[in-house]
N, C-alpha and C positions, 0 to 999 in steps of 0.2 A: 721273667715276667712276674711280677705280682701275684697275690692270688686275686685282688680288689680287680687287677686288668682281664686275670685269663678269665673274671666270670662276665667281665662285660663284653670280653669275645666269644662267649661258648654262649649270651644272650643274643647278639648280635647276628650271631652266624645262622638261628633258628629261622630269625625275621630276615634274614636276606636268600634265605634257602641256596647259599652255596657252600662247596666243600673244600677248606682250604687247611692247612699244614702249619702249624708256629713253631720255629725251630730258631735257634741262634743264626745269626748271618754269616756267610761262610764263599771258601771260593774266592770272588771279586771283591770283596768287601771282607776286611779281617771283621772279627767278633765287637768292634767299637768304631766309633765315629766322635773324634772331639770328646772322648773320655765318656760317651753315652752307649752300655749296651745297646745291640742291632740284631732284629729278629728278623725272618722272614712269611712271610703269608703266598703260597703258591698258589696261582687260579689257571683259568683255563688258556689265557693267551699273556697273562704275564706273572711275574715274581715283582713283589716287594717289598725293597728292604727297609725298616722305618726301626725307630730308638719305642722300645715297649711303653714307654707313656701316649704314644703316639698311635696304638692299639687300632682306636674305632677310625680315627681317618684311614688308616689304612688299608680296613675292610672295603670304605664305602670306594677308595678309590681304586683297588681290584677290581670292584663288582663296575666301575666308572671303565676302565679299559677292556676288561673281558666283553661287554657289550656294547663295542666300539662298531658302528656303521663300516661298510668297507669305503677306502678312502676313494677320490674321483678318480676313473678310469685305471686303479690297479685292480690284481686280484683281491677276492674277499680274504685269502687267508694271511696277506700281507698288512702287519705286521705279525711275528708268531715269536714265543718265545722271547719276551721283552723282560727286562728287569729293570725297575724302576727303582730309583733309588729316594725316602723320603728325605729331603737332607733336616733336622732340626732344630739347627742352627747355620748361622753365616760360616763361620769355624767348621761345621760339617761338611757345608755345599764346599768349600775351600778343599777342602781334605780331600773330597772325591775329583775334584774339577782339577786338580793341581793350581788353585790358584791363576786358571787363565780364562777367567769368565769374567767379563765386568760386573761390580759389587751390583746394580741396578737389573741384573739379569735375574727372572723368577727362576729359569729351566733353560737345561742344555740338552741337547742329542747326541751321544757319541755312537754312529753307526756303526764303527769297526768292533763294538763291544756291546750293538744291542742293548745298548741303554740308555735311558734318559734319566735325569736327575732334576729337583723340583725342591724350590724352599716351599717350606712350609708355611714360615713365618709364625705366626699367634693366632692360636686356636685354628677353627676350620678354614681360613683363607684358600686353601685349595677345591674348596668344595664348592667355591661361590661360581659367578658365572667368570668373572675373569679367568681364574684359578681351572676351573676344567676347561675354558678356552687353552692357557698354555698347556693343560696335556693333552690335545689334540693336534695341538699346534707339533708337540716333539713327537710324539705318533705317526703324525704324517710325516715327518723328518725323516726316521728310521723306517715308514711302510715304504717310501720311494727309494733309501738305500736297498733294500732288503727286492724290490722289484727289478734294480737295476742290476744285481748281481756285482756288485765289484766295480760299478762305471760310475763313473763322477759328475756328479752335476756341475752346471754354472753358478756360485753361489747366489745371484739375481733371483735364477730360476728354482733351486731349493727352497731360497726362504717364500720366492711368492708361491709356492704351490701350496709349502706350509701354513700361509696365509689363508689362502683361499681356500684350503681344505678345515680350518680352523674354526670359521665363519662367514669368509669373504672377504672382499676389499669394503673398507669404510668411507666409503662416497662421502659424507662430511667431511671427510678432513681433507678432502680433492683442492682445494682453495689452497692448501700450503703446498704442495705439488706447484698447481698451477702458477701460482705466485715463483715459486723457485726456479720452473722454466724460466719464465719472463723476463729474470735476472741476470738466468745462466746459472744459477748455480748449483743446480741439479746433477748430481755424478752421474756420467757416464755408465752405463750396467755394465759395461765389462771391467770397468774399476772394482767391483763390486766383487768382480770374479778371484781374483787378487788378495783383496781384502780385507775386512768386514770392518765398519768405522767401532772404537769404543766406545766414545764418547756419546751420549744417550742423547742426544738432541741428533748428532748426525746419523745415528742408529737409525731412529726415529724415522728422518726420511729415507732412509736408505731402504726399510722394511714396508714405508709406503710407495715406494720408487718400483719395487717386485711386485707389492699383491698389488699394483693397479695395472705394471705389464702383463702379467698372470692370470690377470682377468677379464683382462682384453683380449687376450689372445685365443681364451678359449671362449667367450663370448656368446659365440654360435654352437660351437662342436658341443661344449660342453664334457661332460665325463667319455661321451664317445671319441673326443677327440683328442681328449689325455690318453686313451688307451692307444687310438693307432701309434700318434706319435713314439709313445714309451715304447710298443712293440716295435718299431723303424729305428727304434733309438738302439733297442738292443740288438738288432739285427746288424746294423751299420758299424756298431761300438762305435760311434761317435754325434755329438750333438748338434755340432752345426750342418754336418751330411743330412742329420734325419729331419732337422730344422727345414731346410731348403727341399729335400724330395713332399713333405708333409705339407707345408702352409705355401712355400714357393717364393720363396725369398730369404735372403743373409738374414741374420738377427741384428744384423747393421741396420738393413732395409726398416728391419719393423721396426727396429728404436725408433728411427724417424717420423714412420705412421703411429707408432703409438704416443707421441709429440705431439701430433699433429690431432690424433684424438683428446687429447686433453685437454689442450687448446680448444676445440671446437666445440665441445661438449660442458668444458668446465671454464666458459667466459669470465670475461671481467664481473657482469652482473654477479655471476655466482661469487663471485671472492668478495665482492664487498659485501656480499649478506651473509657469509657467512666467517669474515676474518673477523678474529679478536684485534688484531692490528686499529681499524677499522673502529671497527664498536666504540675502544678502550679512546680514541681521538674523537668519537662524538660524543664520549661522557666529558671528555675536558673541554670540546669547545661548550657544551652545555654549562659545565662548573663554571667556565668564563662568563659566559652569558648572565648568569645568574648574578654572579659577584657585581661584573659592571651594573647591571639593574639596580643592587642594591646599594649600592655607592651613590648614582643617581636618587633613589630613596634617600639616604641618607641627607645630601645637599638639599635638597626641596624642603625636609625638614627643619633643619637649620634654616632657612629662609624663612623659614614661616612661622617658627619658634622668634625671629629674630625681629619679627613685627608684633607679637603679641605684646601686652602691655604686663609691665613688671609686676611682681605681686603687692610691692612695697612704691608706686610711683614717687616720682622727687618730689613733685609739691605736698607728701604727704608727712615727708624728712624735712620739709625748710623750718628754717630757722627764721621767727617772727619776734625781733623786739629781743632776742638774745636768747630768746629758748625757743626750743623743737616743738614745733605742731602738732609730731607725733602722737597720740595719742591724746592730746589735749580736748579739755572738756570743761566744762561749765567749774568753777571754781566755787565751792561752798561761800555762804556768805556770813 
C-alpha cells in the first residue's frame, strides 16, 4: 500500500472508530487479482479483500456488513465470519468467479466458501443505494446457507428470500409479472430450481417471479414465520415436508394461490398504468395524431394561399399596344 493510501486509512479509521488489520491477501485469494495487488481489512463479522487503491471503500464497506441488521427470522449471529471479496475490475470479478457469472451480474454468493464477491465498478458505486442493496442481497444469501447448516434451498426460494431481505419485493414492477402470467410465460418456480436463466431480461423475471412468491408467503407471519418454517426445515431436512407441516399445502398448491394473488391483486387496471408497453403506444398514437392535424393544417393553408391575389396580378403584366403596363407612367413631354 502506498504511503498516500495507509494515511488516508489510519484518517479514516479515527472517524469510523473501528479496529481493523491491513495485511496482503492470503489464503483464498493468492497476493493479486488481474495483475492488482490485494490487501485485507478484518472487522468484526467479515474480512475484505480489495486492490490498495481501493483502500477507503473498503473501510466503509466493513463498517457497511459489520452493522448488518439480523436477517428475517434467522439468528442474529448469522452470517459470521464472511469474506468479501472487492473485485476492481471485470478481469478480477472473472478470476475469482471462474468466469461463470453473467458479465451483467454486480455480486455473487458462494456459500460453500463463505463468501461474496462484488464489482465495484468506478469510484464509490458500491456505496450508493443500489450497491449496498446487492450486499445485502449476498449477505442474506450466505446468512440462510450458514442457518441451514449444509441443506439446500430451492433456488425460487433462496433468491426471493434474498430479495426480500434486501429490501422487498418491488410492487411497481407487478405489471410485468402480471402481464407474463396472462401469456403464460412466466417459468414455472420449480424450473427455477434446476436452473438459473443467464440471460438478464429472463433473469429479471425470474428474480421477480421469487421475491413476489417470497413475499406473499410470508405476508402475514412475517420474520416469525421465516423462523418456524427454517427451524421445521431443519428439523425435517427437507423443504417440501417442512413446506406442507408449516403453511399446509405442496408448493405446487401455493404456486397456484400465489397466481391467483397476482392476478387478483395486480389487475388489468394496474398494467396498463403502469406498463411502459402501454405509455410508449400512447406516445405514438399521440405522434400520429399530431402529424395527421398538421397535414390537415397544411391543406387548409394551401387553399387559402391558393385564393389570395398574386403579388404581381396579370392585368398588371399585359401588354398594351406592344409594350408592358408594367410599371408604366406618365411619359415626359
Amino acid at each position: 500500500m502506498s504511503i498516500h493510501a495507509a494515511r488516508c486509512v489510519g484518517i479514516l479509521l479515527l472517524s469510523l472508530t473501528i479496529f481493523v488489520t491491513v495485511v496482503p491477501a492470503q489464503e483464498i485469494l493468492s497476493d493479486s487479482l488481474a495483475g492488482e495487488a490485494y490487501h485485507r481489512i478484518t472487522g468484526d463479522r467479515a474480512v475484505i479483500d480489495f486492490a490498495a487503491k481501493d483502500s477507503l471503500i473498503a473501510l466503509a464497506v466493513v463498517r457497511f456488513l459489520d452493522g448488518q441488521d439480523a436477517l428475517p427470522g434467522l439468528r442474529d449471529s448469522v452470517p459470521h465470519a464472511v469474506r468479501a471479496v472487492l473485485a476492481h475490475s471485470s478481469e478480477a470479478f472473472d478470476e475469482v468467479t471462474g468466469s461463470a457469472v453473467p458479465e451483467w451480474s454486480a455480486g455473487v454468493a458462494i456459500p460453500r466458501l463463505n463468501m461474496l464477491v462484488v464489482a465495484i465498478g468506478e469510484g464509490f458505486q458500491i456505496l450508493d443505494s443500489e450497491g449496498r442493496r446487492t450486499l445485502r442481497h449476498e449477505w442474506a444469501h450466505l446468512g440462510l446457507a450458514d442457518a441451514l447448516d449444509g441443506l439446500r434451498a430451492p433456488r425460487w426460494f433462496d433468491e426471493g428470500y434474498a430479495q426480500w431481505a434486501s429490501g422487498g419485493f418491488r410492487a411497481m414492477e407487478s405489471w410485468k409479472l402480471r402481464l407474463l402470467l396472462a401469456l403464460g410465460r412466466a417459468p414455472p418456480m420449480d424450473s427455477l430450481t434446476l436452473s438459473w436463466p443467464s440471460g438478464r431480461a429472463e433473469a429479471e423475471i425470474a428474480y421477480l417471479l421469487s421475491a413476489s412468491a417470497v413475499t406473499h408467503l410470508f405476508a402475514e407471519s412475517g420474520d416469525r414465520g421465516m423462523a418456524v418454517f427454517v427451524e421445521q426445515w431443519r428439523l425435517h431436512r427437507a423443504f417440501e415436508l417442512a413446506f406442507r407441516s408449516v403453511f399446509g399445502l405442496t408448493t405446487s398448491q401455493f404456486e397456484e394461490d400465489w397466481k391467483k394473488h397476482v392476478k387478483d391483486r395486480y389487475g388489468w387496471l394496474f398494467v396498463l398504468s403502469h406498463s411502459t408497453i402501454i405509455w410508449t403506444a400512447l406516445a405514438l398514437i399521440l405522434l400520429l395524431i399530431v402529424r395527421v392535424r398538421r397535414g390537415r393544417n397544411w391543406e387548409k393553408m394551401a387553399r387559402l394561399r391558393a385564393k389570395e391575389l398574386p403579388d404581381q396580378p396579370a392585368y398588371w403584366t399585359q401588354v398594351i399596344g406592344g409594350h408592358s403596363s408594367e410599371g408604366k407612367g406618365h411619359e415626359p413631354r
